[in-house]
N, C-alpha and C positions, 0 to 999 in steps of 0.2 A: 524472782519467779521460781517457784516451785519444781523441782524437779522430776521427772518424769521418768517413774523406775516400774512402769507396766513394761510388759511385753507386746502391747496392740499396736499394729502399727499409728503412727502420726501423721498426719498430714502438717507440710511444708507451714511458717508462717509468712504474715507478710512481708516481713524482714528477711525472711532466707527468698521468697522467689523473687523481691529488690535485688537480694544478692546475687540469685542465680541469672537473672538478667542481663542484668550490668560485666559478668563475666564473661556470658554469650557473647555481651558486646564487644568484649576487650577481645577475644580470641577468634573473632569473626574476623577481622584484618590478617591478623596470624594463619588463618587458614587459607586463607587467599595465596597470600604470600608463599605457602607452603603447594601451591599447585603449580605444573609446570609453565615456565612462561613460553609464548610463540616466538621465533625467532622468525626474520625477514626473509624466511625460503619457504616454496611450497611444500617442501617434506612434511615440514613442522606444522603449515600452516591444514595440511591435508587431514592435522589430527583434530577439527577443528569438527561439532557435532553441533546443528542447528536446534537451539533451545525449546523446553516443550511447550514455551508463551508462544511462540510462534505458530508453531505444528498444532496450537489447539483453539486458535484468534480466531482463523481465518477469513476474517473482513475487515478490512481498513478503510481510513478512508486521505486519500492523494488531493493536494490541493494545488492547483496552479495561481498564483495571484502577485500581480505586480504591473510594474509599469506600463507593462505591455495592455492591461488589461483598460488604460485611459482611451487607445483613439479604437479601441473596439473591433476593429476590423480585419475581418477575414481569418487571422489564428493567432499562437501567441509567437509564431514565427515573423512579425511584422517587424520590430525593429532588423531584422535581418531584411527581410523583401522591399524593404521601403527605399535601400537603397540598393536595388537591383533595377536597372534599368528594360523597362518595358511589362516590368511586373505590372498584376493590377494593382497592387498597394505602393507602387511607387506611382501610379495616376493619381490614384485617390488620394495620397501625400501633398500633392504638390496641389490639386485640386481646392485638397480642404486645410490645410496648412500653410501652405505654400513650399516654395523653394528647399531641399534641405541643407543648403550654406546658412538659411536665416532662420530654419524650424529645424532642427534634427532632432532625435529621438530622444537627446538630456532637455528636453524643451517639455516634453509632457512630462519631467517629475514633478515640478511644483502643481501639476494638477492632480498627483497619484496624493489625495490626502485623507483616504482612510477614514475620514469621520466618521462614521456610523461601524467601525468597523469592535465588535465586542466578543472578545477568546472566548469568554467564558459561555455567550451564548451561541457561538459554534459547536464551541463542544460538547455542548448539550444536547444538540442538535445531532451530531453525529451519534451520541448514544444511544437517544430515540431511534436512529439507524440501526442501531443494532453492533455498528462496529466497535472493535476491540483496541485497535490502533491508530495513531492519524501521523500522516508525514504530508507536513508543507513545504515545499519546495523553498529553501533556505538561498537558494542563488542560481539564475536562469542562465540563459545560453547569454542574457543579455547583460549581463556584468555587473547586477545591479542587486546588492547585498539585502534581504530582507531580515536583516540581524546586523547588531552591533558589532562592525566588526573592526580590530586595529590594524587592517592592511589595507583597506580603500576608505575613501572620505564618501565614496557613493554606494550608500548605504540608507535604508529606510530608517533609522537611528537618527541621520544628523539630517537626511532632504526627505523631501516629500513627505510621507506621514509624522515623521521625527519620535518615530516609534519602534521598538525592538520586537515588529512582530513575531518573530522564530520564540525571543522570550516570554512574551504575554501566553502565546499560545502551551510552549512546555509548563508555565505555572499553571493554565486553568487543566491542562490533559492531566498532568499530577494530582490538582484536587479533585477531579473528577474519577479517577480512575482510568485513564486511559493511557493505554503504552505510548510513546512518546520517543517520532524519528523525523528523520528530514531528509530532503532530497537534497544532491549537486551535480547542477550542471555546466559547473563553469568549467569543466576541460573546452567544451565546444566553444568557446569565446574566443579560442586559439585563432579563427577563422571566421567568427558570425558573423564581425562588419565590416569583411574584407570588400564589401560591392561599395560602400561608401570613397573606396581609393579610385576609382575608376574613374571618378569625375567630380566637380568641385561641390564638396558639401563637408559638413561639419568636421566629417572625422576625420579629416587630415589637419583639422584645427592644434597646435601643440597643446593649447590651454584644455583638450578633452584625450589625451592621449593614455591618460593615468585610466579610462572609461572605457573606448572604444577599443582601446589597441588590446594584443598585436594588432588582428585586422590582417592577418597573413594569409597564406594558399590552405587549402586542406590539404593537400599534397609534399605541404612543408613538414619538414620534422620538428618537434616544436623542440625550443631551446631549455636548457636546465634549467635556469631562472624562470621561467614560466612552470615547467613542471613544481619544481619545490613549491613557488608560489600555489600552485592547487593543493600540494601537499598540507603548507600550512595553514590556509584555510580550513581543509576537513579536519586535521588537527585541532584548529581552533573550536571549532564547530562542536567536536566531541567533549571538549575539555569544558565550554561556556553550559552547556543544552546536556548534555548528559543522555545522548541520542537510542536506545535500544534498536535503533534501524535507523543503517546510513543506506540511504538509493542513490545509483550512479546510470548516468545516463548510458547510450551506447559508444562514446567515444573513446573511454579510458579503456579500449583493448589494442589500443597504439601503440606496438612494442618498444619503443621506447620507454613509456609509462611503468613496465613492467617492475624496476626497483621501487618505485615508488610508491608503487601498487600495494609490493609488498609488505614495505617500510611502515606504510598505514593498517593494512591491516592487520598487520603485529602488534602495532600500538591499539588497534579499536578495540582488539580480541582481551591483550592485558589489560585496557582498561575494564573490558567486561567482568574478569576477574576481581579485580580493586574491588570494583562496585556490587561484586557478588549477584550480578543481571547478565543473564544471557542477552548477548547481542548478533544482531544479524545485517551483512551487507549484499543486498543486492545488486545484482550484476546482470547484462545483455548478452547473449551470444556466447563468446569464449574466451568472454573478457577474463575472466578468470577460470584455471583448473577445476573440473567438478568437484566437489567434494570442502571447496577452501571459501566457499561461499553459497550463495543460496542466488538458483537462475530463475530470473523475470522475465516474461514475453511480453513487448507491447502491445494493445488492443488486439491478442490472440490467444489462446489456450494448446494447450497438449492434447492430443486424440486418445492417449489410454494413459494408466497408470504410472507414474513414475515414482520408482521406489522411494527416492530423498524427496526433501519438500521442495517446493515451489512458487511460484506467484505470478499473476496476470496483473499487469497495469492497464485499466482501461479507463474510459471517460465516460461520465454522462451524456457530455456532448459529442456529439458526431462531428462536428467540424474542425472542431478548436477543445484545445486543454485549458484553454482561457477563456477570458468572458468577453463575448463579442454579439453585437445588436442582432444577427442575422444566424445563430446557433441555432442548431435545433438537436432533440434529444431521444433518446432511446425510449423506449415503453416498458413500466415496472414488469410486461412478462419477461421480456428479453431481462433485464437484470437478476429478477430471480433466479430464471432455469439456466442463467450462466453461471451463478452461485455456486448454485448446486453441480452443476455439472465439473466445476471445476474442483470442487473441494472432493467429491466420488474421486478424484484422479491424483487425489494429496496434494491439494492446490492450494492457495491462499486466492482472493481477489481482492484486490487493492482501486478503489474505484475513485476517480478523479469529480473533483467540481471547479468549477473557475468564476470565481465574487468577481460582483463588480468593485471601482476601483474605490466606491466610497466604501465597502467593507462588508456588503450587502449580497447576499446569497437569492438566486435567481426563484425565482417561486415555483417555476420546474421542478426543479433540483433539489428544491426545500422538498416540494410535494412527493417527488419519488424515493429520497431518504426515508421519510416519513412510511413510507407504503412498506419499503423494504425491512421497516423496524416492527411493522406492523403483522407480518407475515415471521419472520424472525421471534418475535414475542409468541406466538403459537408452537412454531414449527423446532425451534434454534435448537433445540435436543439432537436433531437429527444433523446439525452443523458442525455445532462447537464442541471440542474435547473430542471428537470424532477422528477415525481413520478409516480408509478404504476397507472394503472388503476384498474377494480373490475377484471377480472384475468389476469393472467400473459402472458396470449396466448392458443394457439393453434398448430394443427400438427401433422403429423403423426411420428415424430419424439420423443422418450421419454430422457428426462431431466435428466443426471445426477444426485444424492443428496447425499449428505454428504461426508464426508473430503476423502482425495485420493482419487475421482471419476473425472475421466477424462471423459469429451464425446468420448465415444469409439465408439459412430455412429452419422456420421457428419449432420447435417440439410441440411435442401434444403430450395428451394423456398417456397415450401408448409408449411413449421412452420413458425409460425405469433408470433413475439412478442409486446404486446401493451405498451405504456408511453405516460404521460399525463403533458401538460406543458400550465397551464390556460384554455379557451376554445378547444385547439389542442387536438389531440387524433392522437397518432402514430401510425401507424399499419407499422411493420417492416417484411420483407419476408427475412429469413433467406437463402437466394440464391437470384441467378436472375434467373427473370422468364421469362419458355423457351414455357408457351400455359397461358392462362387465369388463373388470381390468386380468388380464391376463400376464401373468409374471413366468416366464420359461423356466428363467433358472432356476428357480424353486421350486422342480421338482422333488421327486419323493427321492431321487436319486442325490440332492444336493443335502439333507437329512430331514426327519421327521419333523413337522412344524407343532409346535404344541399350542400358541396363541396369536393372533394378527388383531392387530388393533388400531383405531384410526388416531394418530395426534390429534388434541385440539376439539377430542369428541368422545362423549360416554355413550353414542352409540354405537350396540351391538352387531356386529360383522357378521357376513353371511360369506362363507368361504369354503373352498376345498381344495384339496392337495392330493394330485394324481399325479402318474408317470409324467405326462405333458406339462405340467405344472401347476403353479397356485391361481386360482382363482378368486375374485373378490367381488360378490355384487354389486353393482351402481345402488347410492342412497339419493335421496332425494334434497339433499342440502349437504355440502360439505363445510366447513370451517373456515374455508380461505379460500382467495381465488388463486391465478397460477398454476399452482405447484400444491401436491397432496402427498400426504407422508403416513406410511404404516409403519408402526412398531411390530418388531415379528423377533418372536423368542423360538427355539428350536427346542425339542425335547434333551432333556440329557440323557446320554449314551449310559 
């Protein structure tokens, strides 16, 4: 090759950006390695900063599915209730079952068999949603492994489907693009089938001990062996699946648990590093230190702003996180302006569905994904890569706060939620609006507006900007139902 004695610069060949690559590659371990690692205190763990996949998802999507979801009834609390005496699921057990000495709860896995059940066309599913995440719930309260695991033999691997769902699922979320976490809830097993001890039925069987047990008090302190054993489990969980979001139910804030807590998430934090992926663990209440994790409210939201990020666990279904005959479901408005409202307040939502048990997504649940991805495909500017503005909104309409708080009164047009994504400034109307929308905060006093424009629409805004605030004419067709979103840029200073 001819040698090159201009003075103009060169561009790279393909042989040097092979080279440059390939070195990227070699010293991308190296740099990991060279960042600080966590240790097992929350000093260490406090220096821990919730990644910007997270902070810019903000929709996921939570799945409940498992054995619970074969005799369908009532929630996915059944294997717990069924051996509670005078429950209604301990009638309807013995009713449609019979007796639980000769039906118990290891009696519906050879029914749990998944046939129809296909990763790749959930997760497709879920994108048409619009979400950015998916965490299926890897191990219930009910003991019962949906991943291959080397510490129980009861496990969706070797019974019932004889499938590694947790793994099907991380491969098609991988090929698809979608971040890729799991739930556990097996702290709570400490206790779930403790009603079965109370009187003759299965699980004082020794041949299901290695399933049901302990089957102890809630009031008990659980013993080290059981702690380690949750320990290794989520360990294993991270090492097999490669989790970017571990969820933990509300139990592990058991002081007790507290070494172990932090034992894990030392290890989940350094693997984060290895793997060069931010990772994030959800937590209930004060299960953990603010700061050393990332806090989830179940089926509730926050009333204003909080400064660190967040997340709402909620369900489709009203009844049950599971799939059960007699479920009924929320309305695509209510999911939207919860959306919205929650990500105005640096939220995440994380929205549950619950298959049935041959693998099959409820045509509900299908339909309302679908709606939410539909309204998202318009709108999702004003979602994703977004953070709050200085407040959360406005409205005559008052905000749910804190865990089980459902919006029991629906928004309108008139509540305004803001999000800000570089110069852009959202202003979102929780409805469509049916006379002239009215924005306070943006007044002339909040700065000079220079353009308002509608998402999702090239027509022309009729608008003004006085002390009292911005105004915005009603048109005669909006883009989407729900939820309506202005882009609004301010003049520069």
């Amino acid at each position: 090759m001819k040698k090159n004695t201009s003075y103009a610069p060169s561009f790279p060949t393909l042989k040097k950006i092979k080279s440059l690559f390939f070195f990227a590659l070699l010293i991308s371990p190296l740099f990991a390695l060279s960042q600080e690692r966590y240790q097992a205190n929350w000093e260490s763990l406090k220096k821990y900063s919730t990644p910007d996949w997270f902070k810019d998802a903000k929709f996921g999507i939570f799945i409940h599915w498992g054995v619970y979801s074969v005799p369908a009834f009532s929630s996915e609390w059944y294997p717990r209730e069924m051996y509670v005496k005078d429950s209604k699921e301990f009638k309807h057990h013995v009713e449609t079952f019979g007796s639980q000495d000769t039906f118990g709860y290891k009696n519906f896995i050879p029914r749990f068999k998944a046939e129809k059940f296909d990763a790749s066309q959930w997760i497709a599913l879920f994108k048409k949603a619009g979400a950015k995440y998916v965490v299926p719930v890897a191990e219930h309260h009910d003991g019962f492994a949906m991943y291959k695991t080397s510490l129980s033999k009861w496990n969706a691997a070797e019974m019932g489907p004889k499938r590694d769902i947790i793994g099907e699922l991380a491969e098609a979320a991988q090929k698809q693009g979608l971040i890729f976490g799991v739930s556990s809830h097996r702290i709570e097993h400490w206790w779930f089938m403790n009603g079965g001890r109370t009187f003759h039925s299965d699980v004082s069987n020794n041949s299901s001990n290695d399933f049901y047990g302990p089957a102890r008090e809630e009031s008990e302190t659980m013993s080290p062996e059981y702690m380690n054993d949750w320990l290794l489990r989520s360990t294993e969980l991270v090492n097999k699946y490669h989790p970017q979001l571990f969820w933990f139910d509300w139990w592990i804030e058991q002081p007790a648990l507290d070494p172990y807590k932090k034992s894990f998430a030392a290890y989940y934090y350094n693997k984060g590093i290895e793997w060069n992926k931010g990772v994030v663990i959800n937590y209930k209440h004060d299960a953990f230190p603010e700061g050393t994790a990332v806090l989830d409210l179940e089926r509730g939201k926050l009333g204003n702003i909080r400064e660190m990020a967040w997340q709402t666990d909620d369900a489709i279904g009203n009844n049950s996180w599971g799939y059960t005959t007699d479920n009924n479901f929320k309305n695509l408005a209510y999911l939207v302006t919860n959306l919205i409202d929650i990500v105005s307040k640096n939220g995440n939502l994380l929205l549950n569905i619950g298959p049935r048990p041959d693998g099959t997504i409820t045509e509900e649940e299908t339909q309302l994904l679908l709606g939410m991805g539909k309204w998202l495909d318009i709108n999702g500017e004003a979602i994703y890569d977004t953070r709050p503005w200085k407040i959360f909104g406005e409205g005559p309409t008052e905000s749910a706060s804190g865990s089980f708080a459902d919006q029991k009164k629906s928004f309108t047009a008139s509540d305004i939620r803001f999000t800000t994504n570089g110069e852009n400034l959202y202003a979102i109307g929780l409805g469509v609006p049916t006379q002239t929308t009215k924005i306070k905060s943006l007044s002339l006093d909040s700065g000079k507006i220079a353009t308002v424009e509608l998402v999702g629409s090239n027509e022309k805004l009729n608008w003004t900007q006085k002390k009292d605030g911005l105004s915005i004419n009603k048109l005669s067709k909006y883009p989407c139902e729900n939820a309506v979103v202005y882009r609004i840029i301010f003049l520069k200073k």
